[in-house]
C-alpha positions in Angstrom: 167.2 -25.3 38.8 169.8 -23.4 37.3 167.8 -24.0 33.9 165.2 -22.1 35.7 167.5 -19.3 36.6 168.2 -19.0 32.8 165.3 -19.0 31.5 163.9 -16.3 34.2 167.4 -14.6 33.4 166.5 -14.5 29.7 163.4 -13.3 30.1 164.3 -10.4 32.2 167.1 -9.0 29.2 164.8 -9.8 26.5 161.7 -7.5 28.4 164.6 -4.9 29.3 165.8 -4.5 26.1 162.3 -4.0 24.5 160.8 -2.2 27.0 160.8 1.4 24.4 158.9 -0.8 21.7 156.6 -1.9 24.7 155.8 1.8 25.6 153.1 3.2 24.0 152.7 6.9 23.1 150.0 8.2 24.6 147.8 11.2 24.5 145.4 13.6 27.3 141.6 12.7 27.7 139.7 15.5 27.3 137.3 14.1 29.8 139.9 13.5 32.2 140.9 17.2 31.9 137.6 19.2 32.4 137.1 17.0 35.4 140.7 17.8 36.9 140.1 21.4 37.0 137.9 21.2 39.5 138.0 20.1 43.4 136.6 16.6 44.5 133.3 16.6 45.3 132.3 19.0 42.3 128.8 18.1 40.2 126.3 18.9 37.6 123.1 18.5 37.4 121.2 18.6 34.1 117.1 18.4 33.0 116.8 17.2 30.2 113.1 17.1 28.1 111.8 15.6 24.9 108.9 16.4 23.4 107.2 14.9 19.8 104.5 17.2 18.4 104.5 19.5 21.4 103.9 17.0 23.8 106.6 15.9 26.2 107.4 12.4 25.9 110.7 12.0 28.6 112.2 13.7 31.2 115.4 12.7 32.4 117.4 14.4 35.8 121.0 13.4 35.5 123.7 14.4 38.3 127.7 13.9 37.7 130.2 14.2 40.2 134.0 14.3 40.6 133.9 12.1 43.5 137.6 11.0 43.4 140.8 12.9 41.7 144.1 11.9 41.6 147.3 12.3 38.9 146.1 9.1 37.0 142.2 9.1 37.0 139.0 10.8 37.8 136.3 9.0 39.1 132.9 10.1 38.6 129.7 9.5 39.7 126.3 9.8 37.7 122.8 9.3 38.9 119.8 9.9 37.4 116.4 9.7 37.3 114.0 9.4 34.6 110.3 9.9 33.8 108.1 8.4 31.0 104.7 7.4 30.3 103.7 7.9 34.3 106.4 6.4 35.8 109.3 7.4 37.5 112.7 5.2 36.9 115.5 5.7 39.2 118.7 4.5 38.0 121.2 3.5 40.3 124.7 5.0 40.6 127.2 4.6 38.0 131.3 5.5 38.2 133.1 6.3 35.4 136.6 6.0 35.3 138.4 8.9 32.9 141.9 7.7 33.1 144.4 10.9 32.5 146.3 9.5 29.2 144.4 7.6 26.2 146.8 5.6 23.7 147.5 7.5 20.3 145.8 6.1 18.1 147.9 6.5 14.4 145.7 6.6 11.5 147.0 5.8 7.7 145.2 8.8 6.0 145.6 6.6 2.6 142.9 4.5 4.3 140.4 6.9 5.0 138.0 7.2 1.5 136.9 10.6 0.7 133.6 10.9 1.2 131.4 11.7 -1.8 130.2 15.7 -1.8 127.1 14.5 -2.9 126.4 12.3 0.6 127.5 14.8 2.5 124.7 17.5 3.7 124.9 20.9 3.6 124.9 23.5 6.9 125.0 26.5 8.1 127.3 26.9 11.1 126.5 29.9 13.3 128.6 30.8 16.4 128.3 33.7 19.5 129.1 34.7 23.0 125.6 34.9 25.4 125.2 35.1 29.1 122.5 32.9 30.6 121.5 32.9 34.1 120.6 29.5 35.7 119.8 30.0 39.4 119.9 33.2 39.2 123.9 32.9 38.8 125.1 34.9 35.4 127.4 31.9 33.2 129.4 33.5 30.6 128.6 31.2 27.6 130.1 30.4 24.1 127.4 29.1 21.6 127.3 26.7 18.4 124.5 26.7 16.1 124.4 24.1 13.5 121.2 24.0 10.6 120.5 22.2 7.9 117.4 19.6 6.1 115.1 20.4 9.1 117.7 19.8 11.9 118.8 22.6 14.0 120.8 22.1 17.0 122.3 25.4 19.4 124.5 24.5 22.7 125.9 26.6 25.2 129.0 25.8 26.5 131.0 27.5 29.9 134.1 27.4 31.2 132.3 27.9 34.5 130.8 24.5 34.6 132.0 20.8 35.0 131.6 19.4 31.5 131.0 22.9 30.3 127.4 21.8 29.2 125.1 24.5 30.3 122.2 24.2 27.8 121.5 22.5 24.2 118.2 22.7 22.0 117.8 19.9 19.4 114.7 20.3 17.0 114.1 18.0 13.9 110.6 18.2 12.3 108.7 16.2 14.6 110.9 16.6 17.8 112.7 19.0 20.2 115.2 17.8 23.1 116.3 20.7 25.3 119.3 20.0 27.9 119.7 22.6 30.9 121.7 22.8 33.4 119.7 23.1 36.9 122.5 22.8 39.9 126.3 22.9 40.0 128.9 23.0 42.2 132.6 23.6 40.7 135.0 24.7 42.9 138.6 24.9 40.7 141.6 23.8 42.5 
């Protein structure tokens, strides 16, 4: 018995006394934070088509919300629904857990190659302020625009809006993909 007691004794000094080698530094998820802005119960909607040679190929209806918030996690909910050669999919509900702090993650920069300039394509990187009006409700937008080799892609982003996704257009040579945002409620706390 008293053995026992030891051993549990031992145990206990040896996890007290590393307990600050134990603890890990940790970081904020960006995820977690757009979502804890906003009051439970806030969502997103967002339409989302994509077409090959003009002709719509997928269209996909995706809804998030923030259906729990608390200090450590937000949980949130997305449903969707998705259409595609005549049928209608219906995917059931999925919850996502964005927990509030990440682990760091340390990186040795000596093990990161350079990259060759060669591999690396060039673009043109074109940025703006637009409002767009979705539901006939003005969102004060920031935009990126990013070309090059036959790729162009331009997204709207708004502190207004969960997520901040309020529309993206995504064009190669054969496709476009257009992301919109339909519906929202955001309520900030």
């Amino acid at each position: 018995m008293s053995r026992t007691l030891i051993g549990f004794a031992g145990c206990f000094v040896l996890a007290v006394l590393n307990a600050p080698a134990l603890a890990q530094e940790t970081v904020d998820n960006p995820q977690y934070q757009e979502w804890a802005k906003w009051k439970e119960g806030a969502f997103v909607t967002i339409k989302s088509e994509s077409s090959v040679d003009g002709k719509v190929q997928v269209v996909t209806t995706q809804t998030q919300t923030l259906k729990k918030l608390t200090a450590e996690k937000a949980v949130v909910e997305i449903t969707g629904v998705t259409e595609a050669a005549g049928q209608t999919i219906k995917a059931p509900p999925v919850t996502f857990d964005f927990v509030a702090k990440l682990p760091k993650v340390k990186v040795d920069p000596k093990g990161i190659p350079e990259p060759d300039p060669k591999a690396v394509p060039k673009f043109k990187e074109t940025k703006g302020r637009e409002a767009l009006t979705i539901n006939g409700k003005k969102v004060e937008c920031e935009w990126i625009q990013i070309e090059f080799d036959g790729f162009s892609s331009k997204t709207w982003m708004s502190n207004q809006i969960p997520g901040r996704m309020v529309k993206s257009e995504t064009k190669t040579k054969e496709s476009v993909t257009t992301m919109q945002l339909t519906d929202w409620k955001a309520e900030k706390k």
